[in-house]
N, C-alpha and C positions, 0 to 999 in steps of 0.2 A: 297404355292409354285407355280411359272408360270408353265403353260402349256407345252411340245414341241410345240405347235403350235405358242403361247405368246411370245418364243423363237425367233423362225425363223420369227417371224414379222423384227427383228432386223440382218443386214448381219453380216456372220462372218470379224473379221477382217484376212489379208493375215501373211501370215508366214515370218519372218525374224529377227532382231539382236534385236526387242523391247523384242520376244519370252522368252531370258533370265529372265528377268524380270516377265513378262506373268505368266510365270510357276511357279513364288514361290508363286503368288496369291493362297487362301484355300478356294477359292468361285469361280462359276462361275457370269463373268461380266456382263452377260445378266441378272442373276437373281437381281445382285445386281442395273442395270440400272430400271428394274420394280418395282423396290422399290420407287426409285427417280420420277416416271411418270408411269400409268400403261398404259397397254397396248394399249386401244384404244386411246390414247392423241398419242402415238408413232405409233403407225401404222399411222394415217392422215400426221405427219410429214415425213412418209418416203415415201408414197404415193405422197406428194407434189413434194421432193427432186428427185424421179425418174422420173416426168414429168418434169417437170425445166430442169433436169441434159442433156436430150435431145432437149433441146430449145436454138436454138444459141443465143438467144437475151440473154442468162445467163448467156453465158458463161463468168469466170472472166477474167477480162481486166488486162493486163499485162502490159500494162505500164499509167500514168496518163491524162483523158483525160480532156478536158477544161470543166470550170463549164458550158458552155452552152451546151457541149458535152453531159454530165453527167445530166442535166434536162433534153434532148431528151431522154437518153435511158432509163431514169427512168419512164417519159410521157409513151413511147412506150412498157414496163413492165407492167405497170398499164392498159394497155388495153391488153397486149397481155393473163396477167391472168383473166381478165374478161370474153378473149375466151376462156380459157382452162375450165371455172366454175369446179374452183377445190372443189369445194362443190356441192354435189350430190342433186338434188330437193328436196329432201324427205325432208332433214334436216331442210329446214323451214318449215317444219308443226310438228316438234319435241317441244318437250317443251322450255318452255324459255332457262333453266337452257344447258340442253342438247344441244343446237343451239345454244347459242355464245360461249360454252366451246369449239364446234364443231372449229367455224371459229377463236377463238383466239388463237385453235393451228395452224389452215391454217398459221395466223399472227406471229405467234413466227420461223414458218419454211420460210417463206420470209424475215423475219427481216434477218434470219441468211444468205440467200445469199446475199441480197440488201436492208442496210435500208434505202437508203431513196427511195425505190417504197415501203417499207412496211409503211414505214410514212406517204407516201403520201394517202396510201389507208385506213390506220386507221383516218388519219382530214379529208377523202375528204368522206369515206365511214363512218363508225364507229362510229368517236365523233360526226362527223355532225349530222349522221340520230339519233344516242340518245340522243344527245342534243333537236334536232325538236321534236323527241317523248315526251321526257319532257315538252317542253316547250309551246309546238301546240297544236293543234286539229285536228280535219277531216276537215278543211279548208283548209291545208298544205299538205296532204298525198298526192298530185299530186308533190308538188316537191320534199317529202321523198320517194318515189318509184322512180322517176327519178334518185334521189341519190344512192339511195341501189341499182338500176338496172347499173347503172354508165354509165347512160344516158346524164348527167352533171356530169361537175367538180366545185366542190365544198368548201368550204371555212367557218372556224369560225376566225371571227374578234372580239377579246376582246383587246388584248394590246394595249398601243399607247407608242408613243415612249419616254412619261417622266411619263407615267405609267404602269405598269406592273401588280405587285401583288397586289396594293392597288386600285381595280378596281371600287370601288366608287367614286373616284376620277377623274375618267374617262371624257371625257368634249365633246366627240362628242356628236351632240343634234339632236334630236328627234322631230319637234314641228306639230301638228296635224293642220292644215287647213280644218274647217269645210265647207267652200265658195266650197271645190273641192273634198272632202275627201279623203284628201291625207297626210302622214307626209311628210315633209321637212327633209332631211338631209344635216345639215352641220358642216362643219370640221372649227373649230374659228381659229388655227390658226396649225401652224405645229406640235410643242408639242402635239397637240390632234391627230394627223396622227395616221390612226391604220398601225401597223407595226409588220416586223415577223411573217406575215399571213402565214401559209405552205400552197402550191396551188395557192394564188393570184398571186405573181410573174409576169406568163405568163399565165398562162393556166385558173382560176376557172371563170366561169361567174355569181355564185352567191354566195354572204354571208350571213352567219347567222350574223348578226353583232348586239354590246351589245353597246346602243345610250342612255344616258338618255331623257327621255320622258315628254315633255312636253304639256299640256293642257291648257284649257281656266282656268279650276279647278286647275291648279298648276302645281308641279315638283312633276314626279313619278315615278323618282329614277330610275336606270338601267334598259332596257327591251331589249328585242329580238326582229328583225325585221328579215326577209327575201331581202334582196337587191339585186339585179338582177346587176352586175356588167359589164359584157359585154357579146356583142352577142353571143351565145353560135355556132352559124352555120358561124362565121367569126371570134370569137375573139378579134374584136375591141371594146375598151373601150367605153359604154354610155357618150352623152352627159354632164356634171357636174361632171363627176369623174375623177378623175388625179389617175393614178393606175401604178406603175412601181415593179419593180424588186429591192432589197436593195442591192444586189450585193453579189459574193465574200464569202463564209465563213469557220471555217476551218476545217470543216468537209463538208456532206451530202448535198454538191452541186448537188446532183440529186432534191433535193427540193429547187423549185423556192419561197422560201421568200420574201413576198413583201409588199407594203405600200398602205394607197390608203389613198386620199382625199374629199370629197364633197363640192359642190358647188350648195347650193339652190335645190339640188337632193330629183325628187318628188318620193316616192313611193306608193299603195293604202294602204288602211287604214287594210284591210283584211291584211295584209302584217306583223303585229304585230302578234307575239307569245300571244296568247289570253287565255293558260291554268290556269294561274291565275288569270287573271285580262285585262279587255275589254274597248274597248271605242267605245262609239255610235257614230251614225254616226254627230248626232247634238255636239261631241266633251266632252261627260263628259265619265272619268274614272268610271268603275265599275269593282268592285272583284268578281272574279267568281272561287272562291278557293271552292271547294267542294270534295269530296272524298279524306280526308286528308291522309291514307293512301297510296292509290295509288298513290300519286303528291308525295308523301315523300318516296316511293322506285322512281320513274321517277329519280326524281332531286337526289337521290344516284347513279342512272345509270348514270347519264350526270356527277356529277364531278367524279365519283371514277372508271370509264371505262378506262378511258387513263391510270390515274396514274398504273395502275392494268399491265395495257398493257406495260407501260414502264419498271415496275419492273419483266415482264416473260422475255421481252428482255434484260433486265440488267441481269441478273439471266443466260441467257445461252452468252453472253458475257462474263459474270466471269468466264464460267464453257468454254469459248474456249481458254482463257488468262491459265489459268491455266494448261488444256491440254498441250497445246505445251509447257508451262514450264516443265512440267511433263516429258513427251516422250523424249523431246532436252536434257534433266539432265540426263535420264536414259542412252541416248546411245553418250554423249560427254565426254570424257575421260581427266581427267588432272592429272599429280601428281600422286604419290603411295607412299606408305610406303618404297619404295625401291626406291634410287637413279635412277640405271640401270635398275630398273625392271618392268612390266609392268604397265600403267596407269588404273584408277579404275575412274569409272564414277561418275561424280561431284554431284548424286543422291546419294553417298555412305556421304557426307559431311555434318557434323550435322549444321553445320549453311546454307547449301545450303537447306535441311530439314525445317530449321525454317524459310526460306524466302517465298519457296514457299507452303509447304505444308499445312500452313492453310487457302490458296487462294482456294487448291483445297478442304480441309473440306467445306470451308464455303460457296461452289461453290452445294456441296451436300446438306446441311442447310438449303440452301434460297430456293434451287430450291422447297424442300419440302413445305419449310414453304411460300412461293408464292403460290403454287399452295392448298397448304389450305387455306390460305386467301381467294382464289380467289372462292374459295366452298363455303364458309360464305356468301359470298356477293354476289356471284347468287340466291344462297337458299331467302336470304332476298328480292329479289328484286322480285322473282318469287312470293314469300310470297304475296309480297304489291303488286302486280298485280291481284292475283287471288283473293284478299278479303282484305276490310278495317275496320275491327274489330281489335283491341286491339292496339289501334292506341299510346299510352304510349310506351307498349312494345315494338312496331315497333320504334318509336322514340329512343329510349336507342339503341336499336342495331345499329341504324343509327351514333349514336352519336358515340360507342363503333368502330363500323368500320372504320369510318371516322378519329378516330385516331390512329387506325392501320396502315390505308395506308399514314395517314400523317406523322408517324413516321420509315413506312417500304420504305418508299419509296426515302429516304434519306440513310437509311441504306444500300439496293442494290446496288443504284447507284454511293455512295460512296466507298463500295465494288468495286466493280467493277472497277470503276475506279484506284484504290489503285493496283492491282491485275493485271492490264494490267500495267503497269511503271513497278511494282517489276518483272511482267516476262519479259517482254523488257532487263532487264538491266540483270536477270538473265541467260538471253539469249545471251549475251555478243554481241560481232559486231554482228553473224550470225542474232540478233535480231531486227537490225537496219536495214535490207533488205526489203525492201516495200514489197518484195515475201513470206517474215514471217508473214505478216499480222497483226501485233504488232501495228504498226503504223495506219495502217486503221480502226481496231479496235477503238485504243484509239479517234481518231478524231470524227469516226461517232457517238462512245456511251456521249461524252462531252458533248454534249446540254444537256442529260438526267439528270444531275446534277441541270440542272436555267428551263428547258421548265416543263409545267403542275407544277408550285408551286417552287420558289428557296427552296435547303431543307433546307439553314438555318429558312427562315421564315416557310416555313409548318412543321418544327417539332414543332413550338413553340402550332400549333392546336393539337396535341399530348400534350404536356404538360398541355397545357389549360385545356384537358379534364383530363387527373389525377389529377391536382389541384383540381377540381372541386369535384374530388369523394373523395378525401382526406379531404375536408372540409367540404363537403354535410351531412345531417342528415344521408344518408346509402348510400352504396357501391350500384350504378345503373351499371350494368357489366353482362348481359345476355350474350357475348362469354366466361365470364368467366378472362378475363384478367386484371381483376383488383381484384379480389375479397379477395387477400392476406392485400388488406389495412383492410379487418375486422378485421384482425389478429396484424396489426402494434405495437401496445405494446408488446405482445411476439416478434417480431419480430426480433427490435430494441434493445432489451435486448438479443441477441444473440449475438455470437462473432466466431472468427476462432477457439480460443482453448476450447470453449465450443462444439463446431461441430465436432468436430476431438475427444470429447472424452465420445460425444453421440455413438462413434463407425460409424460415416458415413467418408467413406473414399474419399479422396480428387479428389482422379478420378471419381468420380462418378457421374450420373448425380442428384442425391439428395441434393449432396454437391452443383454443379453448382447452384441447383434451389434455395437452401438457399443464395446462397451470393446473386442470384440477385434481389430476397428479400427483403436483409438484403438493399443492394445496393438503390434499387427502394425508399424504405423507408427513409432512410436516405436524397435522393438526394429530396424527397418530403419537407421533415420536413424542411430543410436547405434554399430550396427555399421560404418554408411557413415565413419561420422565416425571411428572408433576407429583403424581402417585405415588412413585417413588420414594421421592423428596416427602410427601406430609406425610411416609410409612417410617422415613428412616428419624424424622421427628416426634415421633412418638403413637400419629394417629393409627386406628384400629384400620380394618381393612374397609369398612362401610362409611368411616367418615373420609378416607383419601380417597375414596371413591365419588363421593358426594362433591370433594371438594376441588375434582378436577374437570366437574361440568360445565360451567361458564366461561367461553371464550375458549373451548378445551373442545371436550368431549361432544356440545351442542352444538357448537358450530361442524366439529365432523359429520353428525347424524344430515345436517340439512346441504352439507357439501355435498352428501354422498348421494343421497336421494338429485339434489340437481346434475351429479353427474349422470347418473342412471336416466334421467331425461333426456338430457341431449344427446348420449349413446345414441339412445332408442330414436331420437327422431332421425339422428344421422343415418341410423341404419334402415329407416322405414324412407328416405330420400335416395337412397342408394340403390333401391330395388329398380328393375327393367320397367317396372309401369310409369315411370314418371316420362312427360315430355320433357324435350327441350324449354320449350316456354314458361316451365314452371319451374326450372332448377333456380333463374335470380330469385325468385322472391322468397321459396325455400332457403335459399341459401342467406338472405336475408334474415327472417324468421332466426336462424341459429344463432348470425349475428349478434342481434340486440338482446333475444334472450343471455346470452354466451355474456358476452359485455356488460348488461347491468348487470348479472349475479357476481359476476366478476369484482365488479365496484363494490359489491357490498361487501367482500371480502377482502378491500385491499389492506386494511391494515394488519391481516394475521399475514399476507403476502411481504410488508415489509418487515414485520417482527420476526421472521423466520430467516429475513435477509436474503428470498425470492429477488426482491428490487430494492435499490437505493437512490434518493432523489426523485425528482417530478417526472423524468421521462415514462416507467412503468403508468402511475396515475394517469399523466397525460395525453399516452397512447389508448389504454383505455375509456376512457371520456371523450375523447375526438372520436375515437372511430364510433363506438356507442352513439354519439350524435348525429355523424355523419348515415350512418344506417337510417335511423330515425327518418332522415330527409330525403335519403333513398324511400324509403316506404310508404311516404304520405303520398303516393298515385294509387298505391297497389292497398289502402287500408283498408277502405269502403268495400272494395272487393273482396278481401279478406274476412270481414266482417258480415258480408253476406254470404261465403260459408261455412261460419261458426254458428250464423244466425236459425232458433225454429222461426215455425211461423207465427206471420203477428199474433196473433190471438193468444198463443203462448208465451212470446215475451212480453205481452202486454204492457207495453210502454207508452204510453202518447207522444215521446219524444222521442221515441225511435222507429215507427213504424217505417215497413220497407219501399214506400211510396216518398219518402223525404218530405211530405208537406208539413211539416212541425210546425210553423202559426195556424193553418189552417185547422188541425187539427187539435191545438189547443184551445183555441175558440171553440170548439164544437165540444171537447171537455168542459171549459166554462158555462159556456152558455146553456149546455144541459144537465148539468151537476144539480141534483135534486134541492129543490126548494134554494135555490141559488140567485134567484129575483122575485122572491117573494119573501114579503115581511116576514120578522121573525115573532112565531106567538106571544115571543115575551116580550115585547117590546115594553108594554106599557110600564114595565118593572124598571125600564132602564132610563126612561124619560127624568131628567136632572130633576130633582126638587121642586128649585126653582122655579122652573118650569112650568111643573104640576099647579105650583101655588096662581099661575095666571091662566089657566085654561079654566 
């Protein structure tokens, strides 16, 4: 049970027409927000939120300002939090684990007023300095301290613009001149332009940039360099580099995206990322891979930090969409059971229930099941820093994580995305108001979809790795999230009316964990077998590969990530802190989650011959609704502890007061030059018109 003091970390919200609502909740919504995050991850985000909320440079912008507008005030964000040092000294000499859990909540409470200054300061602070750590030495700590002090702006350069995910491919080159000991960069032609840099635009003066490498001794593949882009005390571009802004995008124009070129561009040879592998000064390559533990948590911090990072912000984007669906449905009136008689709020409506209500379950879900993930993957990284012993072991959990977040991280953002449209629309016109924030929303969270890995392609590194355990001599799964394929013969030989009449009931979450199982299993064997079939027909091994993705392979990547969700919340429900008063509606919460994902899979559930006939669908669906109507007491309340504060979710339609006409009247009526002529009038007066005045 939280504390009073655990409590009052969190403000109350104010009294008015949501209160209705409020009161039929049978929990309080602070204990049930401590469930979802504890205390000290939410104390730092509110600690953030009250210095910001007095910072005019935060204040939200009311109407839209030009994208060069919107890089300035984003620039000028990103330094003005630098002065606030919303991270207290101490905290970097805490432990690893401790100290980026510290600043990744700083990062999720900035995302939520402005992502792109929190964007910016995650590629220009974050990915950058953990990329260098991986990848560097003590050769380099002079420009990772500059970095992390935010001394320089900064930049990683991997994409080019006719390559993206397939980064081997990649064609900017690298070539070492031993006459001067310097590499050469250059750009062969525009296709190899690196592009979509976040930072370079306007502002970073140096890139991490990923060139392949070339020696007297050969090609050696992708590497790291350090490249000094422009003057960092003037901003103007170095000699040989053509560096611009890509323009325009339709979101997160506070982030200057940009392109850059080389031309014959020397830099020193020190200048190479050297933690794997070195070049002398006379020009021969040499591996210098040693401590294979430690290099194998680095290189899990370098690619699995962002994605991690993109999923806490996708995760409280779903859980702001979902709010203002929540709060707008409870206190908007339409229709009644009575012609003449009073209107009943559109939260009373079982299909307005099933639109949004498992946006906000699965808003509760993820939040959990992210922030376990994200325990996993410090613990390991802290792991492989502190000692390189059991270097296997450590391997399997890398692999085991690695396709968690390849498979979670499509799931969120896909969510999410999903979750902002349905409340949009369930929000009706009032939704369509740039001042609902509906719209800002969806714009800024869009990249999150294609940046850090498109999910169609990175779930398929999700899939890759369950194949692998499915066919391997033993099930390697040290988190544990695979370990049901030891079991696959019982498994598979289950069914819907065998489950139902083992006595586990369909709501529950025993039953969820069996279908998805039963589900995971299936969608393996199916795949295994598909393969098979277009190998024994003739294809090669990368088009049977290809060709067992659809309805195969993708559907497993996002089964497996929902399963790894509801685990996680099951087992974050299970712990001694939960009350009594709070298991129904937890128990709920798994429910609807458990049940719509359910639905959306039931036909791979019939073609596997899981179920036959309507009673599997229609156990599903009933109960799935049934839930829904269980929860419209407990929503409001639920949504005020997903909810920051107004000022943050900046909604007109959703503030935590419920006065919604009032407060769009005061939107109206003070919306700049909103009752007064418009300058051009005279331009618009008919003809006609004109001809009698």
């Amino acid at each position: 049970m939280p504390t009073d003091d655990e409590r009052r970390i969190i403000p109350d919200v104010p009294r008015g027409p949501l209160c209705e609502y409020r009161s039929r909740a049978k929990f309080n919504w602070k204990d049930f927000k401590l469930v979802l995050e504890n205390s000290t991850l939410a104390r730092i985000k509110y600690d953030v939120w009250r210095k910001l909320e007095s910072e005019p440079l935060f204040t939200p912008v009311t109407s839209t300002l030009t994208a060069d507008q919107q890089k300035e005030r984003a620039a000028k964000q990103v330094n003005r939090v630098a002065d606030l040092e919303l991270a207290p000294a101490e905290v970097y000499s805490m432990d690893y684990k401790y100290r980026v859990r510290y600043l990744m909540s700083i990062n999720e409470a900035l995302h939520s007023v402005c992502p792109s200054m929190s964007v910016k300061i995650a590629l220009g602070v974050g990915l950058f300095t953990n990329s260098l750590l991986a990848m560097g030495t003590e050769r380099h700590s002079a420009v990772y301290n500059a970095a992390w002090n935010r001394e320089i702006i900064t930049c990683l350069a991997i994409t080019e613009v006719s390559h993206g995910s397939n980064t081997k491919r990649c064609r900017t080159t690298a070539t070492y001149d031993p006459k001067t000991q310097e590499f050469v960069i250059n750009t062969p032609d525009f296709e190899a332009a690196k592009c979509w840099i976040g930072n370079l635009g306007k502002t970073a003066s140096i890139a991490l940039l990923f060139a392949r490498m070339y020696t007297s001794d050969g090609d050696h593949g992708l590497q790291g360099f350090l490249v000094p882009i422009r003057d960092p005390k003037t901003l103007q571009p170095y000699p040989g580099v053509i560096v611009g802004d890509i323009g325009e995008k339709i979101g997160l124009n506070g982030i200057d995206n940009g392109f850059v070129m080389f031309n014959n561009y020397r830099i020193p040879r020190e200048n190479l990322l050297n933690r794997t592998g070195d070049v002398t000064p006379e020009g021969v390559y040499e591996c210098t891979f040693t401590e294979p533990g430690k290099i194998l948590g680095a290189v899990l911090e370098s690619f699995s930090a962002g994605r991690l990072g993109i999923m806490q912000e996708s995760s409280n984007t779903l859980s702001h969409a979902a709010v203002i669906a929540a709060r707008y449905a409870a206190i908007r009136k339409q229709f009644g059971p009575e012609r003449e008689g009073p209107e009943q709020s559109i939260i009373e409506y079982q299909l307005h229930q099933w639109r949004i209500f498992p946006y906000l379950a699965a808003a509760c879900i993820l939040k959990v099941s992210v922030h376990a993930l994200t325990d996993i993957y410090l613990e390991t990284v802290q792991k492989s820093q502190a000692e390189s012993n059991g270097f296997e072991l450590l391997t399997q959990i890398v692999s085991e994580i690695h396709a968690l977040v390849s498979s979670s991280k499509p799931l969120v953002t896909w969510t999410a995305r999903d979750a902002i449209q349905e409340s949009r629309e369930a929000c009706g016109g009032h939704g369509y108001l740039k001042a609902a924030n509906l719209g800002e929303l969806r714009n800024n969270h869009d990249p999150s979809c294609t940046y850090e890995g498109d999910n169609n392609v990175l779930g398929q590194q999700a899939s890759n790795w369950l194949l692998r355990q499915w066919k391997g001599a033993k099930v390697e799964s040290p988190v544990g999230t695979a370990n049901f394929i030891e079991r696959r013969d019982e498994i598979l030989k289950n069914s819907f009316e065998a489950i139902v009449k083992s006595g586990c009931k369909v709501e529950s979450p025993e039953f969820v964990t069996q279908c998805y199982e039963w589900l995971m299993c299936w969608l393996l064997q199916s795949t295994v077998d598909q393969v098979q079939l277009s190998s024994d027909n003739g294809a090669d091994r990368f088009k049977a590969r290809n060709d067992s993705q659809v309805y195969r392979a993708r559907d497993l990547s996002r089964a497996y990530a929902e399963y790894y969700a509801l685990l996680s919340f099951r087992s974050r429900c299970q712990r001694g802190d939960i009350s009594e008063e709070l298991k129904p509606v937890l128990h709920n919460v798994h429910c609807i989650y458990g049940m719509w994902c359910i639905d959306r899979h039931l036909a791979s559930f019939y073609a596997g011959g899981f179920a036959s006939g309507p009673p599997f669908a229609d156990a599903i669906r009933a109960t799935l609704l049934q839930a829904c109507g269980q929860f419209k007491d407990a929503a409001v309340s639920v949504a005020d502890a997903l909810a920051p504060p107004d000022w943050v979710l900046n909604s007109v339609i959703a503030k935590s007061d419920g006065r919604l006409y009032e407060n769009l009247q005061n939107q109206f009526m003070t919306n700049p030059g909103a009752m007064e002529r418009a300058s051009w009038w005279k331009d618009i007066i008919p003809t006609k018109m004109k001809s009698k005045l």
